[in-house]
Residue frames relative to the residue before (quaternion, step in Angstrom):
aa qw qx qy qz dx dy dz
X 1.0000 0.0000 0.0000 0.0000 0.00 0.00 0.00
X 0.3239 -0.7481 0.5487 0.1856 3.69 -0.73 0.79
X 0.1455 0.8604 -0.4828 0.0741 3.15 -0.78 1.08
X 0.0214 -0.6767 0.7048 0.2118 3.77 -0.29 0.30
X 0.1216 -0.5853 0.7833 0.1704 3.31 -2.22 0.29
X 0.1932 -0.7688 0.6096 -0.0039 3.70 -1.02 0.74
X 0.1367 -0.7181 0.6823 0.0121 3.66 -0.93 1.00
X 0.2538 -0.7169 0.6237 0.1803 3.97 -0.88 0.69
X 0.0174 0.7523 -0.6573 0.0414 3.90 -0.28 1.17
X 0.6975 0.4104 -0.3638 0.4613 4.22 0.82 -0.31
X 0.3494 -0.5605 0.6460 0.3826 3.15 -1.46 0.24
X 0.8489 0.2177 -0.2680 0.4003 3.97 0.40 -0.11
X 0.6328 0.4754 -0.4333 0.4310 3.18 0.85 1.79
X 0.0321 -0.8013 0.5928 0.0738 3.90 -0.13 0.45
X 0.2480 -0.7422 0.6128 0.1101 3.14 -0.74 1.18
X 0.3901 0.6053 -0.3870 0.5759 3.66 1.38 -0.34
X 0.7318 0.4555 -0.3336 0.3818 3.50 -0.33 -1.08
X 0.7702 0.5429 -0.2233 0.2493 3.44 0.90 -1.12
X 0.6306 0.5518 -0.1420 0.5270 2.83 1.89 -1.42
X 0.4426 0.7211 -0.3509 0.4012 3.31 1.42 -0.88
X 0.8649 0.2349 -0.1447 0.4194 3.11 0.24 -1.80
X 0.4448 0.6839 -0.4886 0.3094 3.42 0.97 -0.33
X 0.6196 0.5186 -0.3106 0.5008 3.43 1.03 -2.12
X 0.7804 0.3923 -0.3806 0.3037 3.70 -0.20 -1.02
X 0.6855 0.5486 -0.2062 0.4320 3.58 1.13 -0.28
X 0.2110 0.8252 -0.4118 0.3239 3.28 2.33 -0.46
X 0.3290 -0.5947 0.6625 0.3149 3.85 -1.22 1.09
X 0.5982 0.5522 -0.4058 0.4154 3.69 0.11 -0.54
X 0.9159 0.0069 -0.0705 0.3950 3.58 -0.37 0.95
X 0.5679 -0.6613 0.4536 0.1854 3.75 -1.51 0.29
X 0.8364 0.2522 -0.0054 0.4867 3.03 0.93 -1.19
X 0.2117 -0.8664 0.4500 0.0447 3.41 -1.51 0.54
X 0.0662 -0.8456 0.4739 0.2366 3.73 -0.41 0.46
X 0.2825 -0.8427 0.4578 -0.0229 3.15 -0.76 1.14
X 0.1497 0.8282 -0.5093 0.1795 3.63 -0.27 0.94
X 0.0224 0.7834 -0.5963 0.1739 3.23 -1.38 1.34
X 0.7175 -0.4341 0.4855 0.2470 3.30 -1.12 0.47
X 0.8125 -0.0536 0.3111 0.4900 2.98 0.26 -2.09
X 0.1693 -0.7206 0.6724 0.0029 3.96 -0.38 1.08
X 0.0407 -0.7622 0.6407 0.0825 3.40 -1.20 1.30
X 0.0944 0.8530 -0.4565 0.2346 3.25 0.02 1.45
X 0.0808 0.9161 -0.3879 0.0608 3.99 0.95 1.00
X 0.5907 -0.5280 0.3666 0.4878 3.50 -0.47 -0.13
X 0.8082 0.2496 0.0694 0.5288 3.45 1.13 -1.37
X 0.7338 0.2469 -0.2579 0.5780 3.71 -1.13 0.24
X 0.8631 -0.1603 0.0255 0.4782 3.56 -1.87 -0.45
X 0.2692 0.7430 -0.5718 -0.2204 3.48 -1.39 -0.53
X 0.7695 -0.4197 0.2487 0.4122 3.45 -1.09 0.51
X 0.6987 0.5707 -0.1518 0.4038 3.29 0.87 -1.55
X 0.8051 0.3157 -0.2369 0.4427 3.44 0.79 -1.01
X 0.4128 0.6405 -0.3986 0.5104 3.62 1.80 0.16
X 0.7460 -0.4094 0.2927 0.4361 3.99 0.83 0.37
X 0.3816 0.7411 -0.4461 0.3257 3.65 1.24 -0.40
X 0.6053 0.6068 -0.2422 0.4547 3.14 0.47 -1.97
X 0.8182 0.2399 -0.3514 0.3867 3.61 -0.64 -1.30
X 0.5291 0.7225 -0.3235 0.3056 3.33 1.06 -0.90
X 0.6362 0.5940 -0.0038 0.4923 3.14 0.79 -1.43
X 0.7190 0.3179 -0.1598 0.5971 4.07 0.83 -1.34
X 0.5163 0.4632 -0.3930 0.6037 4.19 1.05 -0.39
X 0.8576 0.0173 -0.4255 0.2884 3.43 -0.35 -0.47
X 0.7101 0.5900 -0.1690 0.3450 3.53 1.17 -0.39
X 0.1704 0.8485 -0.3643 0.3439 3.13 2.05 0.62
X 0.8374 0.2428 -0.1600 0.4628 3.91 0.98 -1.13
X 0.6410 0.4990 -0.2926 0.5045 3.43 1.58 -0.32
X 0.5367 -0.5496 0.4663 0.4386 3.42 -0.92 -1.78
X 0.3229 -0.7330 0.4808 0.3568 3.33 -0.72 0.20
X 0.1043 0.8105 -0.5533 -0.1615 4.07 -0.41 0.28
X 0.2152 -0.8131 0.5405 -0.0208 3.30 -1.20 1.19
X 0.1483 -0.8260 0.5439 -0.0010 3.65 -1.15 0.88
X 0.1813 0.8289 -0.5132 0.1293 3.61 -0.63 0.70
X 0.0214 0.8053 -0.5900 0.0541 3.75 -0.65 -0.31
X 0.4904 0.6415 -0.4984 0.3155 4.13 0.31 0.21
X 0.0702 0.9183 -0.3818 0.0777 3.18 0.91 0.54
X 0.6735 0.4238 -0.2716 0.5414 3.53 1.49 0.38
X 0.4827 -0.3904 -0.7667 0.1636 1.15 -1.53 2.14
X 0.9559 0.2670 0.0220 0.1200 2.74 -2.00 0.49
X 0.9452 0.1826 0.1624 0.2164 2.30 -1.23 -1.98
X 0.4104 0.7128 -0.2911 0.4886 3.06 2.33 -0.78
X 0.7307 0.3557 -0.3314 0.4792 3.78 0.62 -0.56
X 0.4989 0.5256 -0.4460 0.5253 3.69 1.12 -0.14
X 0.8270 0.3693 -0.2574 0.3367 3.43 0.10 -0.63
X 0.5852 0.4148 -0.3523 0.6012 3.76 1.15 -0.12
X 0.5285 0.4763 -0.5203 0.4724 3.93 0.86 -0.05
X 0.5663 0.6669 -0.3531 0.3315 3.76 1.21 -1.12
X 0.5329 0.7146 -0.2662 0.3666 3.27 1.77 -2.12
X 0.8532 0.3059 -0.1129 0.4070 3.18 0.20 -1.83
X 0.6253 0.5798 -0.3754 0.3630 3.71 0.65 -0.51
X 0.6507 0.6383 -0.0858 0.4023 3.05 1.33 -0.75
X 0.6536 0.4658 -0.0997 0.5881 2.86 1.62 -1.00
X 0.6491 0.3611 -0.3353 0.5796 3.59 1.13 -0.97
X 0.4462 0.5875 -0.5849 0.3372 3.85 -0.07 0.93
X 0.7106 0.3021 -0.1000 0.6275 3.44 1.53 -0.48
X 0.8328 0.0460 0.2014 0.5136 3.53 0.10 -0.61
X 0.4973 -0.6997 0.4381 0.2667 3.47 -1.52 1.67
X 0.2072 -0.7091 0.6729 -0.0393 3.46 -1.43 1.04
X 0.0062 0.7704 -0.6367 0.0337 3.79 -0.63 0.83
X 0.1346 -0.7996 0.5834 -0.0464 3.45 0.71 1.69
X 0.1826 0.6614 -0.7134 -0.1428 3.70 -1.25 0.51
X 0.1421 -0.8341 0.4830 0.2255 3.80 -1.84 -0.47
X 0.6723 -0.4998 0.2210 0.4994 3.67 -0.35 0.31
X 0.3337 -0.6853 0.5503 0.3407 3.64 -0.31 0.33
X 0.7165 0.3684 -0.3102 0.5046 3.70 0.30 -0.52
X 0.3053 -0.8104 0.3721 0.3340 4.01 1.21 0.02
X 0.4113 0.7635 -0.4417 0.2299 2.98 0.96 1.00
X 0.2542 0.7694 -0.5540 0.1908 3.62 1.34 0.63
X 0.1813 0.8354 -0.5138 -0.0721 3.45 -1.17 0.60
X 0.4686 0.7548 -0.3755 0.2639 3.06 1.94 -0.26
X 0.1827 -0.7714 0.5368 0.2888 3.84 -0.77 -0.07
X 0.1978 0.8426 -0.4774 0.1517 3.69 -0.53 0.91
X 0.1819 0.8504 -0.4823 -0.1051 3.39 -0.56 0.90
X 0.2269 -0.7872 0.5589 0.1286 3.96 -0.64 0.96
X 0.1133 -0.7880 0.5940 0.1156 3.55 -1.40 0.59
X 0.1952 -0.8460 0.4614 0.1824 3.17 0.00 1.61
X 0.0198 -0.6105 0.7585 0.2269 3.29 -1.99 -0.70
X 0.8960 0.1673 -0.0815 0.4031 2.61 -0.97 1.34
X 0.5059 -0.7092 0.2373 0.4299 2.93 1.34 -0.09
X 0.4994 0.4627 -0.3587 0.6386 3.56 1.11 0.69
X 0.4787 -0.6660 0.5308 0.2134 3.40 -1.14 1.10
X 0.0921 -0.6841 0.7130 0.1230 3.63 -1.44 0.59
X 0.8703 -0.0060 0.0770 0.4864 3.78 0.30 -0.05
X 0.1374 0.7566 -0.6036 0.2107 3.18 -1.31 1.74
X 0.5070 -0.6175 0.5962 -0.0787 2.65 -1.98 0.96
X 0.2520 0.6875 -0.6553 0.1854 3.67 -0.16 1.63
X 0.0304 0.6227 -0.7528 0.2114 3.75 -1.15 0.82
X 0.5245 -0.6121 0.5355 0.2518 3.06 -1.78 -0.52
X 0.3492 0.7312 -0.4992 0.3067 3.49 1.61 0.53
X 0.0950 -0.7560 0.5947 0.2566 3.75 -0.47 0.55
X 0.5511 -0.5594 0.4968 0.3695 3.96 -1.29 -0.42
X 0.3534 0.4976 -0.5783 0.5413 2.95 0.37 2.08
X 0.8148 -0.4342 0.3315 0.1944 3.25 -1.77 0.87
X 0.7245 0.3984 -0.3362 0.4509 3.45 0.81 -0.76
X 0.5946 0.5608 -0.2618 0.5133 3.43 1.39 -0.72
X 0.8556 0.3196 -0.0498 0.4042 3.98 0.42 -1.33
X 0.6284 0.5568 -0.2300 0.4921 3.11 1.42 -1.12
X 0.0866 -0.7159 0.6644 0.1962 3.81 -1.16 0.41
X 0.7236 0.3486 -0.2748 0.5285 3.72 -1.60 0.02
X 0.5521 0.5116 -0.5643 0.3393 3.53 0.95 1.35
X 0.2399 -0.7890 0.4222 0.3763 3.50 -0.83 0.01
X 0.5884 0.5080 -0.3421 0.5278 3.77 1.56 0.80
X 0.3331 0.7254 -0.4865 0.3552 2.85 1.77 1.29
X 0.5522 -0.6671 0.4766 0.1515 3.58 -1.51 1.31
X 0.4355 -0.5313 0.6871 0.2364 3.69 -1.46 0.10
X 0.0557 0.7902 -0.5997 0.1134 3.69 -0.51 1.46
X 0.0082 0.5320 -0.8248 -0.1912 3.81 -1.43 -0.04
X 0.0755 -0.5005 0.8615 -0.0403 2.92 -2.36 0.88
X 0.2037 -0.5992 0.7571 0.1622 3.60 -1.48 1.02
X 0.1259 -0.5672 0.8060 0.1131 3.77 -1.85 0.50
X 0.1083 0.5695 -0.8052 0.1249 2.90 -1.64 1.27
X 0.0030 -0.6903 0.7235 -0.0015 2.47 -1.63 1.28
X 0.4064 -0.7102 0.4135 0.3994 3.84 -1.19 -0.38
X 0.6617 -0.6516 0.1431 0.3422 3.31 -0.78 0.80
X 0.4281 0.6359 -0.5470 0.3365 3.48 -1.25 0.03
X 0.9378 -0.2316 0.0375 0.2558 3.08 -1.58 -0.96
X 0.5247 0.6308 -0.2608 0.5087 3.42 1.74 -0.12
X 0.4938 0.6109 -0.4920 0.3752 4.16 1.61 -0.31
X 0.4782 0.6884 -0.4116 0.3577 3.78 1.24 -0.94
X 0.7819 0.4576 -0.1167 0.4070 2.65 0.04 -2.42
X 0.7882 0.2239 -0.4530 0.3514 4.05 0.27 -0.68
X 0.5073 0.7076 -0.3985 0.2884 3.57 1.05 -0.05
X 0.6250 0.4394 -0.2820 0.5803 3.48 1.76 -0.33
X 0.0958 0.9237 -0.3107 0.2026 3.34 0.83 1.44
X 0.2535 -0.8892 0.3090 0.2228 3.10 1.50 -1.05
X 0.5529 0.5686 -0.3963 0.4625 3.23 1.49 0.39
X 0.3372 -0.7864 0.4825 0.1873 3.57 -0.42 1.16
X 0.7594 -0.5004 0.2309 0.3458 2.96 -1.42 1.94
X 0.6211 0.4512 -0.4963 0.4055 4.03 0.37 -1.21
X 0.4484 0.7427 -0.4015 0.2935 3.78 0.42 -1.14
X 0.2146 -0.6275 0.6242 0.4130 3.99 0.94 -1.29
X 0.3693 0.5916 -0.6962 0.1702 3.00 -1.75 0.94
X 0.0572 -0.8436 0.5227 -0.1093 2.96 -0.71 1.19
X 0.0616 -0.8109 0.5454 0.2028 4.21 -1.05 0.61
X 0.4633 -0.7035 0.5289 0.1039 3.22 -1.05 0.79
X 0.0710 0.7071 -0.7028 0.0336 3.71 -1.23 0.74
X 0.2995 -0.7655 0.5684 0.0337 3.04 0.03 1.81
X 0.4136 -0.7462 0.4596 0.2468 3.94 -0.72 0.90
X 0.4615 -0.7981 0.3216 0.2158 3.11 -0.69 1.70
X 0.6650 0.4939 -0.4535 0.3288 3.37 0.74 -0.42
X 0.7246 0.2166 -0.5680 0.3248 4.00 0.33 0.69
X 0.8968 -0.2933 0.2592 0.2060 2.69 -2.43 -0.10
X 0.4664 0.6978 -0.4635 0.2841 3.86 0.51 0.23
X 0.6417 -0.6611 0.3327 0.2011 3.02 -1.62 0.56
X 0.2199 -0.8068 0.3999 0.3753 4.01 0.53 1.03
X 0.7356 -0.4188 0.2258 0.4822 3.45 -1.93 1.14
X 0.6309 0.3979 -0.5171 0.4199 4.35 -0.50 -0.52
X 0.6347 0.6303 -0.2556 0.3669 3.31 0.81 -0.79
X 0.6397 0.4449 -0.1960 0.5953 3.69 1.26 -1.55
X 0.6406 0.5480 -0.3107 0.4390 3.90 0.73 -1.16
X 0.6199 0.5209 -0.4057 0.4241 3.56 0.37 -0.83
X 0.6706 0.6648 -0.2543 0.2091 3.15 0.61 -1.58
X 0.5718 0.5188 -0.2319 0.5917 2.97 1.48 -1.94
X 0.5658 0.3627 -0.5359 0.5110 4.19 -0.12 -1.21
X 0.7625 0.4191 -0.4592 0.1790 3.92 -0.84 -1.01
X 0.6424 0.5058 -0.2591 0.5142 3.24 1.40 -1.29
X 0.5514 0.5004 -0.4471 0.4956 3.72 0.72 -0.42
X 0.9479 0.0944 -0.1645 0.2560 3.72 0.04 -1.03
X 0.4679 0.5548 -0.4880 0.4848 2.80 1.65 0.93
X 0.1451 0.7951 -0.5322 0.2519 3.67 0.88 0.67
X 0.3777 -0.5406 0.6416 0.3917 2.91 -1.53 -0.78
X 0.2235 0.8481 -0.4411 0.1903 3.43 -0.63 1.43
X 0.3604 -0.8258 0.3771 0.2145 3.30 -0.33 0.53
X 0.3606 -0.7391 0.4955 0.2795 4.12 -0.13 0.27
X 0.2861 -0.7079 0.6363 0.1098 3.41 -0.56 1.07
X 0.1180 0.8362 -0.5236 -0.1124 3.94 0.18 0.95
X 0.7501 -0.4283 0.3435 0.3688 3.62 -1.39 0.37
């Protein structure tokens, strides 16, 4: 099973950020699901999007869609700022944004499907906010994020990552002789449990 684990120790490095964009940019597939906690997305000063997200995000999701989850809605302003996410995004490219009705969303997870079946994700505890993505902050956070993907043509592509070895990263070869389910297997699961939630559609 391919796997990197990542640990943020700099304020001017995000190993998140890297994998992040890498996965969303993944030749293998169109589409992405996208979940967070929290979406820093304001009218004014920093945002996520204009920190490199955005292109990220329109390159790999240019022929598919982009689908997003969230729900931390406290305080506030958190729901102002993921309406920002998606409006923003649907100027270019289809988004099917949903969010917890009870705002309890908190999980972080992103999958890049083909075809509609994930090939590679990203769960940790980095949400899409500055301390987590952003680098050259000083209200920047200690994260882990695991990447899994399934083998083949995508081991190349995340191995040209750029996150130096001290950073943590690690691959796994889970031992074939037990009974477990192999990574396309584990990945699906998460997408089903993700969109068989309870969620509401945020429609245009």
């Amino acid at each position: 099973m391919p796997v990197k684990i990542v640990l943020r120790k700099r304020y001017d490095f995000s190993p998140f950020r890297r994998i992040l964009n890498l996965l969303l940019q993944a030749p293998l597939g169109d589409t992405v699901l996208l979940c967070s906690g929290y979406i820093w997305q304001p009218s004014r000063r920093y945002n996520i999007l204009n920190d490199g997200l955005r292109n990220a995000i329109l390159n790999g999701c240019a022929n598919g869609e982009l689908i997003t989850v969230a729900g931390k809605f406290n305080p506030g302003y958190y729901s102002n700022f993921y309406h920002n996410f998606i409006n923003d995004l649907r100027r270019n490219i289809k988004v099917r944004a949903y969010y917890a009705p009870r705002k309890n969303w908190h999980a972080k997870v992103a999958l890049r499907l083909a075809n509609n079946r994930p090939v590679a994700g990203i769960i940790g505890s980095s949400n899409l906010t500055r301390p987590a993505y952003g680098e050259n902050w000083r209200n920047w956070n200690y994260e882990a994020d695991v990447l899994i993907w399934i083998p083949g043509i995508l081991t190349n592509y995340f191995q040209q990552d750029d996150i130096p070895i001290e950073v943590g990263k690690i691959e796994l070869i889970l031992n074939p002789d037990i009974d477990q389910p192999n990574e396309e297997s584990q990945l699906q699961s998460i997408y089903d449990d993700i969109m068989g939630s309870e969620l509401e559609e945020i429609l245009e």
